[in-house]
C-alpha positions as CSV (number, residue, x, y, z in Angstrom):
1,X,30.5,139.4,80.7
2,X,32.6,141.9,78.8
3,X,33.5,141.7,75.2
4,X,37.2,143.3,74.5
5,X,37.8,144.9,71.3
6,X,41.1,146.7,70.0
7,X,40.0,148.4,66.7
8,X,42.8,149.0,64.4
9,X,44.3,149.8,61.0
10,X,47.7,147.2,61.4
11,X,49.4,148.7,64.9
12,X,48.8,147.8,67.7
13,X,51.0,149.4,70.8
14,X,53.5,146.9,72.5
15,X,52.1,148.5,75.9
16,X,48.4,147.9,75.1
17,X,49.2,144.0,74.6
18,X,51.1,144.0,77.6
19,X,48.1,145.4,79.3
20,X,46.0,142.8,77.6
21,X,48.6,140.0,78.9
22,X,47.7,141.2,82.4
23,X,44.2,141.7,81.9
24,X,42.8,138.2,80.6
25,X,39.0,138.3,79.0
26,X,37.0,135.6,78.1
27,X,36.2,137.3,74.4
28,X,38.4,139.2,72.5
29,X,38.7,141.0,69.1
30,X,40.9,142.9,66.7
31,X,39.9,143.7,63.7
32,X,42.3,145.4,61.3
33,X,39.6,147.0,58.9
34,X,39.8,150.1,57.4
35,X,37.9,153.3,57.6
36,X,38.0,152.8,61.1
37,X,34.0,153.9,61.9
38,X,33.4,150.6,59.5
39,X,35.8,148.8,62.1
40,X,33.9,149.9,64.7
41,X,30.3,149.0,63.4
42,X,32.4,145.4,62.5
43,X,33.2,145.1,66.2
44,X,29.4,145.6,66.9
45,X,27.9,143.0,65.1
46,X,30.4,140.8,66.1
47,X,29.6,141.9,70.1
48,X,25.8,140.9,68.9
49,X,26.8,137.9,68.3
50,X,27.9,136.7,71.8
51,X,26.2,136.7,74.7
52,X,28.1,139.3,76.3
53,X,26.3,142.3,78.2
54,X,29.2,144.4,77.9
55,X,31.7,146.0,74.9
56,X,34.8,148.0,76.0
57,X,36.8,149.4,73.3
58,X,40.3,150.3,73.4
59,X,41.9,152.3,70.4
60,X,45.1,150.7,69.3
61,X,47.1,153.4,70.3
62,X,45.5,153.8,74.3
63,X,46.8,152.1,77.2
64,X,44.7,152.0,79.9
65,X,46.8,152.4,83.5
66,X,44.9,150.1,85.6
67,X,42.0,147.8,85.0
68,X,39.5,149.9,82.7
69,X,36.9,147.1,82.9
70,X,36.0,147.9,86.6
71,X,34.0,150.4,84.6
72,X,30.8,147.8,84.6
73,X,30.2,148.6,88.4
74,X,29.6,152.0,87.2
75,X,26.1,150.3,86.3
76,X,25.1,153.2,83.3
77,X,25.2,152.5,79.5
78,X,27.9,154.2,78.6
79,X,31.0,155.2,80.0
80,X,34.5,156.1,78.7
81,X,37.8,156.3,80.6
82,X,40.2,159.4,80.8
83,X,41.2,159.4,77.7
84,X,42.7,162.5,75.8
85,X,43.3,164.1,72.7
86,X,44.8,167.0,70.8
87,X,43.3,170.5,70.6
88,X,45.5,173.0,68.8
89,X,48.3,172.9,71.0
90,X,46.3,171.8,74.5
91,X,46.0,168.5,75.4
92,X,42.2,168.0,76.6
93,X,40.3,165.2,78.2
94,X,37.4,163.5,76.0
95,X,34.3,164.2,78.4
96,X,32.9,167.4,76.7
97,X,29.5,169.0,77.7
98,X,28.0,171.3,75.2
99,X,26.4,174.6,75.4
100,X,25.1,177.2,72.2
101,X,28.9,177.6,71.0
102,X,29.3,173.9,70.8
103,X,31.5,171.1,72.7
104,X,34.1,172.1,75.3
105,X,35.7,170.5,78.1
106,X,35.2,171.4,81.1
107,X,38.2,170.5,83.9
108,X,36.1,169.7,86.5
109,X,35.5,166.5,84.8
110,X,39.5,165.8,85.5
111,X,38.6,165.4,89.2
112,X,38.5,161.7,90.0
113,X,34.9,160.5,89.7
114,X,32.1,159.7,87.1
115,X,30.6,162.6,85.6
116,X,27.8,162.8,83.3
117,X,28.6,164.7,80.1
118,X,27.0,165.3,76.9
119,X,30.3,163.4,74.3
120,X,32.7,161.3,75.1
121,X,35.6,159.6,72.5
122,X,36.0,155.8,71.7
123,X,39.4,155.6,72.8
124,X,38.6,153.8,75.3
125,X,34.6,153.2,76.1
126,X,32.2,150.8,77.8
127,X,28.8,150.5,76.3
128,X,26.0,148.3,77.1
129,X,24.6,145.6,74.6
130,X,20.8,147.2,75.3
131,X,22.3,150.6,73.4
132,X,23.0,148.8,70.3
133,X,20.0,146.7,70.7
134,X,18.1,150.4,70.4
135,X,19.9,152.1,67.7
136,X,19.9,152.1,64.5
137,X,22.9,151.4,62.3
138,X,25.2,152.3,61.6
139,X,26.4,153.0,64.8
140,X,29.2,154.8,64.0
141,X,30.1,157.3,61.3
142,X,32.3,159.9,60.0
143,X,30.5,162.6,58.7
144,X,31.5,165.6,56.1
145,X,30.2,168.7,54.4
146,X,29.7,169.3,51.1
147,X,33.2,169.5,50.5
148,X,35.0,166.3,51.8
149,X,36.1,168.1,55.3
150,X,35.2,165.9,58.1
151,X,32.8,167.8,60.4
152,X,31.8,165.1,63.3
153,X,33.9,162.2,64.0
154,X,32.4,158.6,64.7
155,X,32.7,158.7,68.6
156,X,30.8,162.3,68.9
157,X,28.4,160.7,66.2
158,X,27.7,157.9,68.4
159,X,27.3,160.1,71.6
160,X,24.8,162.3,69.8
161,X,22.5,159.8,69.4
162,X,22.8,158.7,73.5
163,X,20.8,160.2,76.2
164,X,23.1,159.7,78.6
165,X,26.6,159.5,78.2
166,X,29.2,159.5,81.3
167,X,33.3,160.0,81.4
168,X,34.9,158.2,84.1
169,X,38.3,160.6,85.1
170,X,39.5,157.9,87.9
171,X,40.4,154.9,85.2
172,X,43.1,157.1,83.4
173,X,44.8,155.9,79.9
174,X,47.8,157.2,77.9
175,X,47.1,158.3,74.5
176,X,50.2,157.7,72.7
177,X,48.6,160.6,70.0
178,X,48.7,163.1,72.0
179,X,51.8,162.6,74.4
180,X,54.1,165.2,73.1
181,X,53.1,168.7,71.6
């Protein structure tokens, strides 16, 4: 059974409650709690709560195209949906493998199928209650240097800690972030 939660800070797109409308689950959430990797680790213990096997995520401002909780059959742990973000001025899927220079994307992982990678983003993620059940909290986290600048977001913070982490490119969403450079 799959727990739905829409993390936000007070908006909500009209097109992801549409999608919600159309997509009926059994358990639902939306917190509106601020910093949002506190909003996340909310959700959590919230999911722990239930008796649900699965937690899929959708960011606020992501809109899944077709049903994104057909993900389960995928059967692995964790597994986000084609989501992407802003990278300069490219627009770049969330799947990232890393190498000695760090994360990068690599566009293979745009082909329609589920790819093991080594980061994915939260936009919008499946993750199996036996993950959170391992971990320690908190589960997500911002993290910054010395000076205040942020340096690893919650979503590659939680991926870090995951052996293995998969993107699934054939349940595409819109990012309304990222639509226009």
């Amino acid at each position: 059974m799959i727990y739905l939660a829409i993390p936000n800070t007070g908006t909500i797109k009209t097109e992801l409650m549409e999608w919600v409308l159309r997509n009926p689950c059994n358990h639902m959430i939306m917190p509106q709690l601020k910093p949002h990797d506190h909003n996340r680790n909310y959700i959590v213990q919230e999911f722990l709560k239930t008796d649900c096997t699965h937690l899929m995520m959708i960011d606020s401002d992501v809109v899944p195209v077709s049903d994104v909780r057909k993900m389960v059959d995928n059967d692995v742990d964790i597994c986000s949906a084609h989501v992407c973000t802003r990278l300069g001025n490219e627009i770049i899927p969330v799947g990232m493998t890393k190498n000695e220079n760090g994360y990068h994307h690599d566009f293979k992982h745009s082909k329609p199928d589920l790819h093991k990678v080594d980061a994915v983003g939260t936009g919008c993620i499946m993750i199996h209650r036996r993950v959170f059940e391992k971990l320690e909290k908190p589960y997500f986290k911002f993290v910054y240097n010395d000076d205040g600048m942020l340096i690893c977001g919650e979503d590659f913070y939680f991926s870090n800690r995951i052996d293995s982490v998969y993107f699934d490119s054939r349940f595409a969403c819109k990012h309304f972030t990222v639509t226009a450079i």
